[in-house]
C-alpha positions as CSV (number, residue, x, y, z in Angstrom):
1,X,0.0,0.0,0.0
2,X,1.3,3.5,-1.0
3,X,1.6,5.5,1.9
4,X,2.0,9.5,1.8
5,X,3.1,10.4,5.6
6,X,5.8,13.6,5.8
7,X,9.5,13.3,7.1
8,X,7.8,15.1,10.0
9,X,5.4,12.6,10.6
10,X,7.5,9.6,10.2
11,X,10.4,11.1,13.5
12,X,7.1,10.1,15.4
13,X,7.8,6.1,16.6
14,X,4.3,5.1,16.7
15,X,3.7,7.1,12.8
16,X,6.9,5.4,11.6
17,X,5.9,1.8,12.8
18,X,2.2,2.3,11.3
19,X,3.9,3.1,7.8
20,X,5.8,-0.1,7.7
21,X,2.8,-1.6,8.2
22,X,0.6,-0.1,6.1
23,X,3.0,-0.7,3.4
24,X,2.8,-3.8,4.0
25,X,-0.5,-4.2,2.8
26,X,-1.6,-5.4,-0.6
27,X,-5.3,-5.6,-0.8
28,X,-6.0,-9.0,-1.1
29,X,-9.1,-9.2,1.2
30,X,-7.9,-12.8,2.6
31,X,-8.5,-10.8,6.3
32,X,-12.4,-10.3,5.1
33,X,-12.5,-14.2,5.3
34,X,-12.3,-15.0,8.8
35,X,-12.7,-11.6,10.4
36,X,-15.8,-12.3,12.8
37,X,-17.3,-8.8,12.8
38,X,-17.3,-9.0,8.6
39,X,-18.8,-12.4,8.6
40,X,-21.5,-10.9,11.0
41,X,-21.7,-7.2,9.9
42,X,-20.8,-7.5,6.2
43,X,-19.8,-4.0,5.6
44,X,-16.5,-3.4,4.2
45,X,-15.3,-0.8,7.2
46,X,-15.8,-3.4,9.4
47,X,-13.1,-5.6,7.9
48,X,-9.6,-5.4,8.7
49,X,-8.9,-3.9,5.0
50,X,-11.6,-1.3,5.3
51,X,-10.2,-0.6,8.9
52,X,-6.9,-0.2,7.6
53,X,-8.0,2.5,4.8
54,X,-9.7,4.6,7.8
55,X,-6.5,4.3,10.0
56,X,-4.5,5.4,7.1
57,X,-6.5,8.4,6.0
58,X,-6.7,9.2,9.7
59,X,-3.2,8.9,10.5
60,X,-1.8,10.5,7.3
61,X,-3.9,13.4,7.3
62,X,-2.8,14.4,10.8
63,X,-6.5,14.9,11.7
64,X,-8.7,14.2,14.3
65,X,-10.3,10.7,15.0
66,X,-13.8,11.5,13.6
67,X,-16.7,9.7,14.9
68,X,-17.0,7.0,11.2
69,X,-13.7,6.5,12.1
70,X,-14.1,5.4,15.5
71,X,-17.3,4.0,15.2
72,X,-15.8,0.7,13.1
73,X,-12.4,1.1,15.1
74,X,-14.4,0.3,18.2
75,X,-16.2,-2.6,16.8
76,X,-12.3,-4.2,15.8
77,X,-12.4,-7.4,18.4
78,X,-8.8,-7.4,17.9
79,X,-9.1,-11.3,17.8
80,X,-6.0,-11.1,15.4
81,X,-7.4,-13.7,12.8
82,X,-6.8,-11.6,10.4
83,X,-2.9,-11.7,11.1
84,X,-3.0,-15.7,10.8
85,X,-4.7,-15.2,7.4
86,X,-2.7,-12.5,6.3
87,X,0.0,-13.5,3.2
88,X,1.8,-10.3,3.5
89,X,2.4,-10.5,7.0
90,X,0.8,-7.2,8.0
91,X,0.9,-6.9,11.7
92,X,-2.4,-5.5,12.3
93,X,-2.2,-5.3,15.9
94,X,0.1,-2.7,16.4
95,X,-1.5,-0.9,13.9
96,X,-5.1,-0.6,15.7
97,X,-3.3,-0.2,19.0
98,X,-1.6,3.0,17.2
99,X,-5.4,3.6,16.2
100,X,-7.1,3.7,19.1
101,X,-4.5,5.8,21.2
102,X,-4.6,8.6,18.9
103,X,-8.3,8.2,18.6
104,X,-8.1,8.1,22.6
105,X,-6.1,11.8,22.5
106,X,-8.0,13.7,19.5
107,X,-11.7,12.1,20.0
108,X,-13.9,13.1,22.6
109,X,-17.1,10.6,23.1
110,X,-19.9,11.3,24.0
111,X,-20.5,11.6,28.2
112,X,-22.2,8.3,28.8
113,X,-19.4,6.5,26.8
114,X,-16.6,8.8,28.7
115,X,-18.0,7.2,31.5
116,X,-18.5,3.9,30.9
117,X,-14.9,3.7,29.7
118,X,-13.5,5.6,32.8
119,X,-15.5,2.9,35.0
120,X,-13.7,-0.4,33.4
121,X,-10.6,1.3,33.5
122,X,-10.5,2.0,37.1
123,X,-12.9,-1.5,37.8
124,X,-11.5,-4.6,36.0
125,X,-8.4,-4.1,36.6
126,X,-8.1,-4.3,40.3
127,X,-9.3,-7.7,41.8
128,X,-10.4,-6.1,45.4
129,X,-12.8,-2.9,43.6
130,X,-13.9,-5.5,40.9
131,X,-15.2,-8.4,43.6
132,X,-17.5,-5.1,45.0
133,X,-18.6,-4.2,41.3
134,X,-19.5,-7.9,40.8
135,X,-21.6,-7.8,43.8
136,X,-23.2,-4.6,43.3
137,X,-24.5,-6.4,40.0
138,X,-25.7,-9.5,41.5
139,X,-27.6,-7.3,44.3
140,X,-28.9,-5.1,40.8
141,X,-30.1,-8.0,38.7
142,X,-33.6,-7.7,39.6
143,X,-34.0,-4.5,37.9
144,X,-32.3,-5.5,34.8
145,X,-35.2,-4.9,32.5
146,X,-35.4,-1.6,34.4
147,X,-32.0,-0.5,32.4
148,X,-32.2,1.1,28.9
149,X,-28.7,0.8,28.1
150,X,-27.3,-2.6,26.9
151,X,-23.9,-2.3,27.9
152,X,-25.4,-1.8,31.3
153,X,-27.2,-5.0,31.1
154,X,-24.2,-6.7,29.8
155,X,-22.2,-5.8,32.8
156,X,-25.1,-6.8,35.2
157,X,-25.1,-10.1,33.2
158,X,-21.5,-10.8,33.2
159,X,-21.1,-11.1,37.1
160,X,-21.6,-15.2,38.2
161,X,-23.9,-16.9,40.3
162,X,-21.1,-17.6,42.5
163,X,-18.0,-15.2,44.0
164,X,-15.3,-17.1,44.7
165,X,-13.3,-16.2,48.5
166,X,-10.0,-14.8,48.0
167,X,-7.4,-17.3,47.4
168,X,-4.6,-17.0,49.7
169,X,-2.3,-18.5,46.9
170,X,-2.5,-15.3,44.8
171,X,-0.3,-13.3,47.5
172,X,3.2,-12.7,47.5
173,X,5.3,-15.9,48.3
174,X,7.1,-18.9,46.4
175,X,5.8,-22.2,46.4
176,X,8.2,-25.4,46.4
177,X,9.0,-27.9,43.7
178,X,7.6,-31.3,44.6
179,X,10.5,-33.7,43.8
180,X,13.4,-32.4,42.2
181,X,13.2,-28.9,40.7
182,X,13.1,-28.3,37.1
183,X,12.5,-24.8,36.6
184,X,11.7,-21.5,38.4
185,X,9.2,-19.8,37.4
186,X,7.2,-16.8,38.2
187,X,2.9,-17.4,38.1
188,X,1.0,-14.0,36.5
189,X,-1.8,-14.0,38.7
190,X,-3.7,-11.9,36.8
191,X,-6.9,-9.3,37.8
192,X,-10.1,-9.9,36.7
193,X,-9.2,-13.9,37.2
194,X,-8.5,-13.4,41.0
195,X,-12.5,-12.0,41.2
196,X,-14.2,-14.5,38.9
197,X,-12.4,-17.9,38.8
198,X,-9.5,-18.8,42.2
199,X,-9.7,-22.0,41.1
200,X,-7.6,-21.5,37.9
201,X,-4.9,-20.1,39.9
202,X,-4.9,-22.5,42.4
203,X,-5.1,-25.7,40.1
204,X,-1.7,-24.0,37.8
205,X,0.4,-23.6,41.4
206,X,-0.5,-27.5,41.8
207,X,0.2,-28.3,38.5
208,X,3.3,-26.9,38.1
209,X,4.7,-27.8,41.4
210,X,4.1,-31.5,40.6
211,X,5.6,-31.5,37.9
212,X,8.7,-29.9,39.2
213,X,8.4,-26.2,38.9
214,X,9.4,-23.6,42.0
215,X,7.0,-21.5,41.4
216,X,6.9,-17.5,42.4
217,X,4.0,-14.8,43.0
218,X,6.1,-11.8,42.6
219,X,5.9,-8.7,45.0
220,X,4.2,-6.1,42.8
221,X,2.8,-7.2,40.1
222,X,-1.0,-6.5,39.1
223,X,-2.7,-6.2,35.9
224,X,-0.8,-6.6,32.7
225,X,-2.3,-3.4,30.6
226,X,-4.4,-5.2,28.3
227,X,-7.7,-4.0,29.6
228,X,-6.7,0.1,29.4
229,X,-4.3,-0.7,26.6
230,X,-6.6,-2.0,24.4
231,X,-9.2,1.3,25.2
232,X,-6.1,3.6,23.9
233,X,-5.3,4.7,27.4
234,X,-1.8,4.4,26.6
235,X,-0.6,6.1,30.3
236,X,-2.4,3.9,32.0
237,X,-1.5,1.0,30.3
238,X,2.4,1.2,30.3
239,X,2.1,2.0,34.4
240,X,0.8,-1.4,35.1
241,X,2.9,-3.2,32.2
242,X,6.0,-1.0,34.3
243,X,5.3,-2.7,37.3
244,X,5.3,-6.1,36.1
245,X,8.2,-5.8,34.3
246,X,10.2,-4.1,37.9
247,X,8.6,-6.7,39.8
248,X,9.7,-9.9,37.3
249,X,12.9,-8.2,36.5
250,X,14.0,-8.0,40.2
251,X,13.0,-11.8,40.7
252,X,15.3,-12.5,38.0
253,X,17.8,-10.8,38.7
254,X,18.1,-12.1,42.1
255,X,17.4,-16.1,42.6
256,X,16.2,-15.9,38.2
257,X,13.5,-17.0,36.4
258,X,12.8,-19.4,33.6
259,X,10.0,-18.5,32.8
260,X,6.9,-16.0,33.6
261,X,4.1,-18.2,33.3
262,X,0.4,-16.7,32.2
263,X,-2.5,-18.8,32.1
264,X,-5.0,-16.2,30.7
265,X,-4.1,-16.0,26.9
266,X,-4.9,-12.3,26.8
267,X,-2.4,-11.3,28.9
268,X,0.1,-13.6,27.8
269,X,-0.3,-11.7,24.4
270,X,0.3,-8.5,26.0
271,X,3.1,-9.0,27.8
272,X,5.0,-11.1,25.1
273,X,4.7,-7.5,23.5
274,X,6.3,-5.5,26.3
275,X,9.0,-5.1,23.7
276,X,7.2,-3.4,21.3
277,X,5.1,-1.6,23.7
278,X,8.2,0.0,25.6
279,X,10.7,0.3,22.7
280,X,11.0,3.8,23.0
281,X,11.2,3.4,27.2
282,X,14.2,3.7,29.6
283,X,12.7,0.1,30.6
284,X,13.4,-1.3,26.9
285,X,15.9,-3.6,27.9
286,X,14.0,-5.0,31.1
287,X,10.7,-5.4,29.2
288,X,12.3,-6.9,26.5
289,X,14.1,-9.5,28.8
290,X,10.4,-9.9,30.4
291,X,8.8,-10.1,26.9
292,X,11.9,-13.3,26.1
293,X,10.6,-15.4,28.6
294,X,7.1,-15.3,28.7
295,X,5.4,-18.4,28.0
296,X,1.8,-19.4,28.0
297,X,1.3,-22.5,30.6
298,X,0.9,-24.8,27.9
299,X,4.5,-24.0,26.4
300,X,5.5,-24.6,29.8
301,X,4.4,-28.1,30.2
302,X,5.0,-29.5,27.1
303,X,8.6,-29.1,27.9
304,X,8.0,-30.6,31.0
305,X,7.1,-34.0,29.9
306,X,3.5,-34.4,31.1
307,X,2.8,-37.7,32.0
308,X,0.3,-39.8,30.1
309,X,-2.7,-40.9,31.7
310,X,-5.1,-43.5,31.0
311,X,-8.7,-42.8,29.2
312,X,-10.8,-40.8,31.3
313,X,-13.9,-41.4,29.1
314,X,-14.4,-37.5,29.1
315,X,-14.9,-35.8,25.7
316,X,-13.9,-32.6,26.2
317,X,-14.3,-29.4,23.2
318,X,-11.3,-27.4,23.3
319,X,-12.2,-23.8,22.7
320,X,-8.6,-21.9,21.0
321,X,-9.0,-18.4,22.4
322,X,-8.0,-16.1,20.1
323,X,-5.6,-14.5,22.2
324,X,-4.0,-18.2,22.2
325,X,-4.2,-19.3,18.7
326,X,-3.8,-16.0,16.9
327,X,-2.5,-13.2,19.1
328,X,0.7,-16.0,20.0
329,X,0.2,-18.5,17.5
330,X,0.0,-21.5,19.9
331,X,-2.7,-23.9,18.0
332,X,-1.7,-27.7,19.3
333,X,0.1,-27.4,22.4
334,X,-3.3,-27.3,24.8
335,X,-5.0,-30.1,23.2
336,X,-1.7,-32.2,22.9
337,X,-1.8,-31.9,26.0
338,X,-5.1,-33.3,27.1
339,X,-4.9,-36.1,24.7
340,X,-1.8,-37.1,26.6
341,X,-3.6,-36.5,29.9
342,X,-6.5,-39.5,28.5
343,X,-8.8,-37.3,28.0
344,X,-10.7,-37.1,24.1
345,X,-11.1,-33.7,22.4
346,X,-13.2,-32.6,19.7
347,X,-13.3,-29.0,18.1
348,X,-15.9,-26.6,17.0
349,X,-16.4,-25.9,13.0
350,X,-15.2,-22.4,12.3
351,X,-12.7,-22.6,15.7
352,X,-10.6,-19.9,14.1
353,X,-13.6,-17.5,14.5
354,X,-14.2,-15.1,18.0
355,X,-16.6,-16.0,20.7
356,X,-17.0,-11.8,21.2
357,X,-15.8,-11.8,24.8
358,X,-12.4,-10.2,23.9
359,X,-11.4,-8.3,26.7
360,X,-14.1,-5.6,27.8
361,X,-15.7,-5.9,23.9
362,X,-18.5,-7.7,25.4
363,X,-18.9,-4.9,27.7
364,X,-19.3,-2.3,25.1
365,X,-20.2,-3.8,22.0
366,X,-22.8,-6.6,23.6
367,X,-25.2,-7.0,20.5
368,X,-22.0,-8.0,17.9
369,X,-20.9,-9.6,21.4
370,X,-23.8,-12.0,21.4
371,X,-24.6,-12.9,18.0
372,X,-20.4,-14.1,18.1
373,X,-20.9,-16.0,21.2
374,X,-24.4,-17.6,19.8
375,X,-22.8,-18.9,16.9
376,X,-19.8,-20.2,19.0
377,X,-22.0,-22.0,21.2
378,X,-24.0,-23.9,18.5
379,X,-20.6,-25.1,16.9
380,X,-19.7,-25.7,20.6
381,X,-22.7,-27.7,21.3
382,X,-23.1,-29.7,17.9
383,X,-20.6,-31.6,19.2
384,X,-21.7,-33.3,22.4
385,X,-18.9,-32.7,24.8
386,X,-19.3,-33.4,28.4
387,X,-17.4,-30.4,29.1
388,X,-15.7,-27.2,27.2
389,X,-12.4,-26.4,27.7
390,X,-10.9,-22.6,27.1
391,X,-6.9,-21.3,28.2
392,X,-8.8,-17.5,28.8
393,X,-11.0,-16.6,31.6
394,X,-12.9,-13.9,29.5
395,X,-13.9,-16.7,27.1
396,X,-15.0,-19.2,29.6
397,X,-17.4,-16.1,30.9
398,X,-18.7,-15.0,27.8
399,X,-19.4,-19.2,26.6
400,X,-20.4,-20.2,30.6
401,X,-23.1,-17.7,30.1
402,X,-24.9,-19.2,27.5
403,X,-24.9,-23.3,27.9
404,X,-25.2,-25.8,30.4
405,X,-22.0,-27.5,29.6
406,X,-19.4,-27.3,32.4
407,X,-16.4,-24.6,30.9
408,X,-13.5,-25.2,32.2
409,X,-9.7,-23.8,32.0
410,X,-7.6,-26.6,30.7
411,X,-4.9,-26.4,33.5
412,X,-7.9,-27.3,35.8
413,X,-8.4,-30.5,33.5
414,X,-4.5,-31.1,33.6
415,X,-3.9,-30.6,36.8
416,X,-7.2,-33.2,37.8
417,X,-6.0,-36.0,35.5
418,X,-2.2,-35.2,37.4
419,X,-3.6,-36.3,40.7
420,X,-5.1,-32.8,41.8
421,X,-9.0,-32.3,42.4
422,X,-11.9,-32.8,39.9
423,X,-12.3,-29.0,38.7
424,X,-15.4,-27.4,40.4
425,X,-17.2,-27.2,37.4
426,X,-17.7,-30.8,36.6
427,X,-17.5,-32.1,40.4
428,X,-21.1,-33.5,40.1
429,X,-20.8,-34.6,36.1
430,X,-18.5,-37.2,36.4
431,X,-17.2,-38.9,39.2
């Protein structure tokens, strides 16, 4: 693609990283193939080609984000299928992250929508305020159809039957190796996770443990940016990513790390971009080193050998979470995984395609949100599992609230079949 950006322009980082990708692009439309909000939408804007036009007229003209502009910006999942699918390699994310952090600085929304956005920023993000948001929504349910405004609805919908207690594990300490020690590595306990799910936490600490892993909560870390990162609020976003990267760094620079284990895919895609993110930074070396050895849980086991265990007469369909399969390009690994642990696993058609939870997109875009999660659950359900497996806490929320079949976060299945406890979930299914 011919781009037209100044010498001025292009001494700005971010401008001078959109132009290489931009240039990138050739027009082919493969993206329009398996970009979920095309497939339900069918306008051309709301592909990743006719995204990339409006980001490139936007950006090169030096403008203002204008409300077309934003309107099909906002409705971008960023489920990164179009990456996968892209011949040309066009790196997509970093250019709608460039996107939405100028559209952040130069657009101002309308007051409800400043609000809304101001509220999951300072919410989701922080696992103590977000347990009192999720109750103030199960006490508000009642008056659900009261509530004009869908988004509202969506976040009195999203909050579970059931609040888990605070899990002790989730606090700064180290846990042992069982047996001899293989690896050190430190757990990202994540934010919204702590509220919704303990159990995911707690069954990955057990996991790894047995299978020879030392395994380290680190002293201040928190949130890993995705949630304000992916809004534009650029400030915000690189002040929690700093304090991971601080608190990881100074674990491995004292007794080391091999690895920063993340088991909710979204982050894991965020923080194996720290590099990018802070390239520009006086932390560019220490996020880099950060962003080296990040690993998604499943990378982690498969180098440690996971045992194989006998058939567990359990058919389980594995949901990839685009984060997982797209955002780090990790497509076997969890499902090699519980094949080797006995258990038998089955996959949706269109598996490449969004369930619409993505992040807080659920939140604000709930009508595209549903009719992606609708279709995911009838490719889900055609295929008879006794249980649904996902490596992402968001999508286990956004399918969990629409079926009957147990979701479940793979480590919780691995961990079982290792000798820990049935998950939760599927307690009273099988025994």
């Amino acid at each position: 693609m011919k781009t037209d950006f100044t010498a001025e322009q292009l001494q700005d980082p971010g401008i001078a990283r959109s132009n290489q990708i931009l240039r990138a692009c050739v027009h082919c439309g493969f993206c329009t193939a398996t970009c979920p909000t095309y497939q339900v939408l069918g306008d051309e804007l709301d592909s990743p080609r006719g995204r990339i036009y409006l980001i490139k007229d936007m950006l090169e003209s030096g403008r203002p984000a204008d409300e077309k502009t934003v309107k099909h910006i906002d409705r971008c999942l960023s489920c990164l299928a179009c990456m996968t699918t892209c011949p040309s390699g066009v790196h997509y994310m970093h250019l709608v992250d460039h996107a939405r952090d100028h559209i952040e600085r130069t657009y101002k929304r309308p007051m409800g929508e400043r609000a809304l956005r101001w509220l999951l920023a300072r919410i989701l993000p922080y696992p103590g305020r977000f347990r009192l948001a999720l109750l103030g929504a199960r006490i508000a349910r009642p008056l659900r159809g009261l509530i004009p405004d869908a988004r509202l609805r969506a976040m009195l919908d999203m909050a579970p039957g059931h609040i888990p207690p605070v899990s002790r594990n989730d606090d700064p300490q180290v846990f042992p190796a069982i047996g001899a020690r293989k690896m050190r590595v430190a757990l990202m306990t994540g934010c919204a996770q702590r509220a919704l799910n303990t159990d995911i936490n707690d069954a990955t600490i057990r996991l790894l443990r047995r299978m020879g892993c030392e395994v380290v909560i680190a002293r201040g870390m928190g949130c890993c940016g995705a949630l304000t990162h992916h809004m534009g609020k650029t400030a915000e976003s690189h002040a929690a990513a700093a304090r991971n990267i601080r608190a990881w760094r100074a674990e491995m620079a004292g007794r080391g790390l091999d690895a920063v284990v993340i088991n909710t895919s979204g982050c894991g895609t965020t923080v194996k971009d720290y590099g990018h993110m802070f390239r520009n930074d006086p932390l560019a070396e220490d996020a880099a080193a950060v962003a080296e050895i990040a690993m998604d849980v499943s990378e982690v086991l498969v180098k440690l050998d996971l045992p194989t265990g006998a058939d567990r007469g359990l058919k389980v369909a594995y949901h990839a979470a685009c984060s997982l399969q797209h955002g780090q390009q990790i497509k076997t690994y969890p499902k090699d995984l519980l094949k080797r642990a006995g258990f038998t696993v089955v996959e949706p058609a269109d598996s490449h395609l969004c369930c619409g939870s993505a992040g807080t997109y659920n939140l604000m875009q709930p009508d595209i949100a549903t009719r992606l999660k609708d279709r995911k659950l009838r490719t889900l359900e055609a295929k008879s599992p006794d249980v649904i497996a996902a490596g992402n806490i968001g999508c286990m929320m956004q399918i969990g609230g629409g079926t009957q079949i147990p979701v479940v976060h793979t480590v919780e299945l691995l961990d079982w079949a290792t000798g820990g406890p049935a998950p939760r979930a599927i307690s009273g299914v099988r025994p």
